[in-house]
C-alpha positions, -999 to 999 in steps of 0.1 A, spaced: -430 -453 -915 -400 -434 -901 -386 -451 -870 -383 -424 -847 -396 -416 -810 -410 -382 -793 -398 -363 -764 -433 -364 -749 -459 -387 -732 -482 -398 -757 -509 -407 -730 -535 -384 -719 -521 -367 -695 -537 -367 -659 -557 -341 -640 -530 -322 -616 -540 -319 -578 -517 -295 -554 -501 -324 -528 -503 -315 -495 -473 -303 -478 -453 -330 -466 -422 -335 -444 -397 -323 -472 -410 -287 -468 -404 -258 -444 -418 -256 -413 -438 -220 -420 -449 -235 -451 -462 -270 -438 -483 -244 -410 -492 -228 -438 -507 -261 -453 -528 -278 -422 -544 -245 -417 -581 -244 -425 -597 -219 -448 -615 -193 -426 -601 -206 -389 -581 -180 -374 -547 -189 -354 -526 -171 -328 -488 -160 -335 -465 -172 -303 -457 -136 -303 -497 -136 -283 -486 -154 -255 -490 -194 -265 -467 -216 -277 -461 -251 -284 -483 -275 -265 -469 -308 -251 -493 -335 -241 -521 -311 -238 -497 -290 -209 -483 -259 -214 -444 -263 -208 -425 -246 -174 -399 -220 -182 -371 -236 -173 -357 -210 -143 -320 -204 -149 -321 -189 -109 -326 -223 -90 -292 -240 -88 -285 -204 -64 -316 -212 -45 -304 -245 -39 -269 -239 -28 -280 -209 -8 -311 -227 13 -276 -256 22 -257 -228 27 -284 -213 54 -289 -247 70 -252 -259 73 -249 -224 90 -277 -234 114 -267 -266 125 -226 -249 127 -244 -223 150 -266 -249 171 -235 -270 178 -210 -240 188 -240 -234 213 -242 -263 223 -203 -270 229 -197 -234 238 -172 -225 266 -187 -210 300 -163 -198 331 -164 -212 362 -146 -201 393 -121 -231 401 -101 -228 439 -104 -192 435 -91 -188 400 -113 -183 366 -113 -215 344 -130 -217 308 -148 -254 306 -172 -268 278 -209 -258 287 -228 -291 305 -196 -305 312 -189 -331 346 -175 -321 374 -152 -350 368 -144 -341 330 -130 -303 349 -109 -330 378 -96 -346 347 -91 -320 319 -72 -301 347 -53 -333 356 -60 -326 393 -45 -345 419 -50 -344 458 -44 -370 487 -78 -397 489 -93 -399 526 -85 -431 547 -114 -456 554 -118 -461 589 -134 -484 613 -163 -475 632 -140 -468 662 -114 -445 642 -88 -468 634 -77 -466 604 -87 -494 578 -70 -490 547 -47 -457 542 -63 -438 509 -91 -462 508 -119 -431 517 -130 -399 495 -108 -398 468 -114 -358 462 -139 -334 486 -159 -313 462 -178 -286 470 -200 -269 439 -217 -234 456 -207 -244 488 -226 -276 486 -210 -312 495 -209 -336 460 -206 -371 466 -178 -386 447 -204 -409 432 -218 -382 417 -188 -363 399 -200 -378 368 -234 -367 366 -231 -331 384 -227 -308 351 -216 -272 347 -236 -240 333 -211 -214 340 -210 -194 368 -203 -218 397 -181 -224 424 -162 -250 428 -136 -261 452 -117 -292 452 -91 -304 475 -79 -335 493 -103 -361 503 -122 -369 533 -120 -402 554 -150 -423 550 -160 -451 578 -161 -484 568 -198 -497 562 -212 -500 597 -253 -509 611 -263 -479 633 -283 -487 659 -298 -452 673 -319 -444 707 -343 -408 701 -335 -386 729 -371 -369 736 -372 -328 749 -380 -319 782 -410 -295 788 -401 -263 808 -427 -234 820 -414 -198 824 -427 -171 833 -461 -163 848 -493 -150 835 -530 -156 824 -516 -165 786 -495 -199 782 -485 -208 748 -452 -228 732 -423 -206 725 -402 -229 713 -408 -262 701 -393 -295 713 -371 -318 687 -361 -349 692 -320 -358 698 -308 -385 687 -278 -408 698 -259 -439 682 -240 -471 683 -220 -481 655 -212 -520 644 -187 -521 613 -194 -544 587 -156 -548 577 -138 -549 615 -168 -566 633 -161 -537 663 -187 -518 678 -185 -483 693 -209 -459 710 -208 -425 692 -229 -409 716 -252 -379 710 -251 -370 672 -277 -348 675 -281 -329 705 -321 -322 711 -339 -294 714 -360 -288 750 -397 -277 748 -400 -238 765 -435 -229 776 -440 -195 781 -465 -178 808 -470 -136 803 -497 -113 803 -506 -86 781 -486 -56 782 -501 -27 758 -473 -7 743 -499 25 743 -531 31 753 -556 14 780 -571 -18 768 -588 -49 785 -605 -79 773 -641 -94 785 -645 -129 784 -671 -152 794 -669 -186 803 -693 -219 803 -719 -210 775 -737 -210 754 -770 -202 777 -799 -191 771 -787 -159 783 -761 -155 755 -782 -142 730 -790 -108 756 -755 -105 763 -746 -105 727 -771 -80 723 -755 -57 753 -722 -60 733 -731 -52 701 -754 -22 712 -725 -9 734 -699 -17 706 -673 -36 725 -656 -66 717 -653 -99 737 -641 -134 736 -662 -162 743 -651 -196 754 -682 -223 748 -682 -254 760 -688 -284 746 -722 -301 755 -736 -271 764 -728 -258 727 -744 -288 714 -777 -276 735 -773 -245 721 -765 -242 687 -785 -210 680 -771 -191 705 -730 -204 694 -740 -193 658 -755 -152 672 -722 -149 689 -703 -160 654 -724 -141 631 -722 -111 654 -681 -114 652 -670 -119 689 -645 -143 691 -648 -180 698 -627 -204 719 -632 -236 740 -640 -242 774 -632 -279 767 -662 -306 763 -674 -306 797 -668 -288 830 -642 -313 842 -605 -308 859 -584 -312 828 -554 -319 851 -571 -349 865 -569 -367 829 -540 -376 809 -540 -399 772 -570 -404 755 -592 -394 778 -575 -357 781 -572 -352 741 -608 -363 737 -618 -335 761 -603 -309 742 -606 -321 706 -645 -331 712 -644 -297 726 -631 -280 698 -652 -303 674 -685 -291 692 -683 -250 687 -672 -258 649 -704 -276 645 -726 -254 663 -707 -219 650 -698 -227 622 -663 -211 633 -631 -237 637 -609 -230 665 -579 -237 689 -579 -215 716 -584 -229 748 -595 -219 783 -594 -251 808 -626 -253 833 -614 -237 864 -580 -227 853 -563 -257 856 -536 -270 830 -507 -285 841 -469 -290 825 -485 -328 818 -516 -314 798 -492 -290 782 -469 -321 772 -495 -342 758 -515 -320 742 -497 -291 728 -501 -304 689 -541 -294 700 -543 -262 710 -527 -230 700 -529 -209 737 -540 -217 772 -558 -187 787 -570 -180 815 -576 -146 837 -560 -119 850 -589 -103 871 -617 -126 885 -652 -110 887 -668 -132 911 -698 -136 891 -702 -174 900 -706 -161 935 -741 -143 929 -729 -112 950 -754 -94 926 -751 -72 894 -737 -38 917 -711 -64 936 -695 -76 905 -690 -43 888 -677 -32 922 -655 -62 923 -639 -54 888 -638 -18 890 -618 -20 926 -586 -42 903 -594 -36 867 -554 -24 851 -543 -23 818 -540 -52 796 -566 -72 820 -581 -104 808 -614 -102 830 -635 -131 839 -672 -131 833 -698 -163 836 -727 -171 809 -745 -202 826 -782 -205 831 -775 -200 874 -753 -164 867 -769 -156 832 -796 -127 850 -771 -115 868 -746 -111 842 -771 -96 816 -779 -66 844 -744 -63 857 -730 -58 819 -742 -24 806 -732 -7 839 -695 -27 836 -691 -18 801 -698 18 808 -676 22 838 -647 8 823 -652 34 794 -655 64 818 -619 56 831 -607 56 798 -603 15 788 -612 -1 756 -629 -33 757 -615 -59 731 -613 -93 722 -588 -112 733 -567 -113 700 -568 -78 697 -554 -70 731 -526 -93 720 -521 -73 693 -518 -41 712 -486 -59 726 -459 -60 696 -434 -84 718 -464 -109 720 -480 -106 687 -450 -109 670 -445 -149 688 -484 -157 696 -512 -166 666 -541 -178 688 -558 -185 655 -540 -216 644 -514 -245 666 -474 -240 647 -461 -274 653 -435 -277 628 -427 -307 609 -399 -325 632 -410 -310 667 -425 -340 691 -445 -339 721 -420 -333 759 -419 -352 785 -423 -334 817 -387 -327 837 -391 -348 870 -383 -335 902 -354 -343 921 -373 -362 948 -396 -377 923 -362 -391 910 -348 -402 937 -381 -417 951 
């Protein structure tokens, strides 16, 4: 047999199966391979594309480096502009002359960014020798015309607009105990007239004796501050226009007050009363008709007793217990006073000023207390009424009759010659000169007055 070979297989030749796309291929045909017969698919022309751990990927966004740089651009801008403001220049006037300094800075940053020089005080003993030459104030400062320690050059700062002046030093005393004595006002009356009240206050003086801690001397400085006297004044009403007088009625309540409130309020006058104490305590309704029918309240002290014959305790209880007892039975607080019987001295005054806001009494007495009868007292009123009169009247339970029948025909004689019956803060008030100084509603003591004493006779003196 010929020995010779064939350019084919002679084994059966296999059944051929289409591989699957692999690797080696192109990327459109391996899609074209994994994709299922019938399943439809989306281009990435429609809006999807590659998936990433089940995520759809960000766009990368070409625009935020700018972002970046222009957010630190904006901030470094911002803090730039918050510390220009808050190192920013401001003018201040300097010894008369405009000078540019750095906004909150120290007085003593200006002294020394000027380079300012002036002559330090000396430091002196307490009897004006001096200590140590240049050992006081080493510059006087004055920022809006107000003194600055030295001490506190450092810590006064500067907004713009002030005034400084700086100059040479002042001498400073050495450090020194002071021992000091209070010089206490006097009390002086003036004047005469049924209204007293304070016109001016009295404030303490005050003098001083000086022992240095450095020399060991001791000197008397005398008065340092020169006091202030206490002025009482004493007037009567004066009405710049019209005629005008004032009822008032002493020693009630009674149980007569209710009719005479009655009288008023039908005739439509005013009227002041002054209640005393125990009797308003007795009387409670009738204190609270003369409140709620708006007359005017004061006291005639706690009981009827001579104010003049007590002094401490005893005279500040009378009129505070006074005062105490128309509140609680009136319902209305109060501080104007009318002593029993007219009687307040300069003492009273001195002790008890801080109590009471005006002492009144009367200018025209009616007599009532008398029991001439109803005709008598009118008689006795009409014969001296003038204008600006405070007029006495009595509410007790021995003139009470008599003062409910002489009213009505008082009231309506005083009105046919033309007067005006008020109370006794609006009669004030018809005088500008005193209503502008007297409140009878409320005492003024300021802060730093104190209580007189009285001025002492001569004779007293020498006696």
């Amino acid at each position: 047999m010929p020995n010779y070979t064939t350019s084919y297989s002679t084994k059966p030749r296999k059944p051929h199966h289409r591989r699957p796309a692999t690797g080696d291929q192109l990327p459109s045909a391996r899609r074209r391979a994994q994709r299922r017969p019938g399943a439809q698919y989306l281009h990435h022309s429609q809006g999807f594309g590659r998936r990433t751990s089940g995520r759809r990927p960000r766009r990368r966004d070409a625009r935020r480096p700018y972002a970046i740089i222009a957010v630190a651009c904006a901030a470094l801008l911002f803090i730039a502009s918050v510390v220009w403001y808050l190192n920013r220049g401001v003018t201040v006037s300097l010894n008369g002359s405009d000078v540019s300094v750095r906004i909150n800075s120290s007085v003593q940053q200006l002294i020394d960014d000027n380079q300012l020089s002036y002559r330090a005080g000396d430091l002196l003993a307490v009897d004006d020798t001096v200590l140590e030459k240049r050992g006081g104030e080493r510059y006087s400062v004055k920022v809006d015309d107000e003194q600055i320690d030295n001490d506190d050059l450092s810590s006064t700062t500067l907004t713009g607009g002030e005034t400084i002046e700086i100059g040479n030093g002042r001498d400073e005393y050495e450090e020194h105990e002071v021992i000091a004595t209070e010089i206490q006002p006097a009390l002086t009356v003036k004047g005469t007239g049924a209204i007293q009240y304070v016109q001016t206050w009295g404030v303490p003086g005050r003098s001083e004796v000086w022992v240095g801690s450095v020399s060991g001397k001791t000197a008397d400085r005398g008065v340092v501050q020169e006091v202030q006297d206490c002025v009482v004044r004493a007037t009567s009403v004066s009405p710049d226009e019209g005629s005008y007088v004032a009822l008032t009625f002493d020693e009630g309540p009674s149980s007569y007050t209710e009719q005479i409130v009655s009288i008023l309020e039908e005739k439509g006058v005013g009227a002041t009363f002054f209640l005393q104490g125990d009797r308003s305590e007795e009387h409670q309704a009738a204190a609270r008709a003369i409140a709620d029918a708006g007359f005017e309240l004061g006291s005639n002290s706690y009981s009827d007793t001579d104010l003049t014959a007590l002094s401490g305790d005893d005279l500040r209880s009378q009129i505070t217990r006074g005062f105490d007892a128309v509140k609680d039975a009136s319902g209305i607080e109060t501080s104007l006073l009318r002593a029993p019987y007219g009687l307040f001295s300069e003492s009273s005054w001195s002790e008890t000023m801080d109590l009471v806001s005006a002492v009144v009494s009367w200018n025209l007495d009616s007599g009532d207390y008398l029991l001439p009868g109803a005709g008598s007292v009118v008689d006795t009123v009409m014969g001296s009424v003038a204008n600006g009169n405070i007029i006495l009247l009595t509410d007790n339970e021995t003139t009470g009759a008599q003062t409910v029948e002489a009213l009505p025909q008082l009231i309506d004689s005083l009105q046919a010659q033309g007067f005006t019956l008020v109370s006794l803060s609006d009669l004030i008030a018809t005088d500008s000169e005193l209503a502008e100084e007297l409140d009878v509603s409320r005492v003024s003591m300021p802060d730093d007055a104190a209580l007189p004493q009285v001025k002492k006779d001569t004779a007293d003196q020498d006696a």
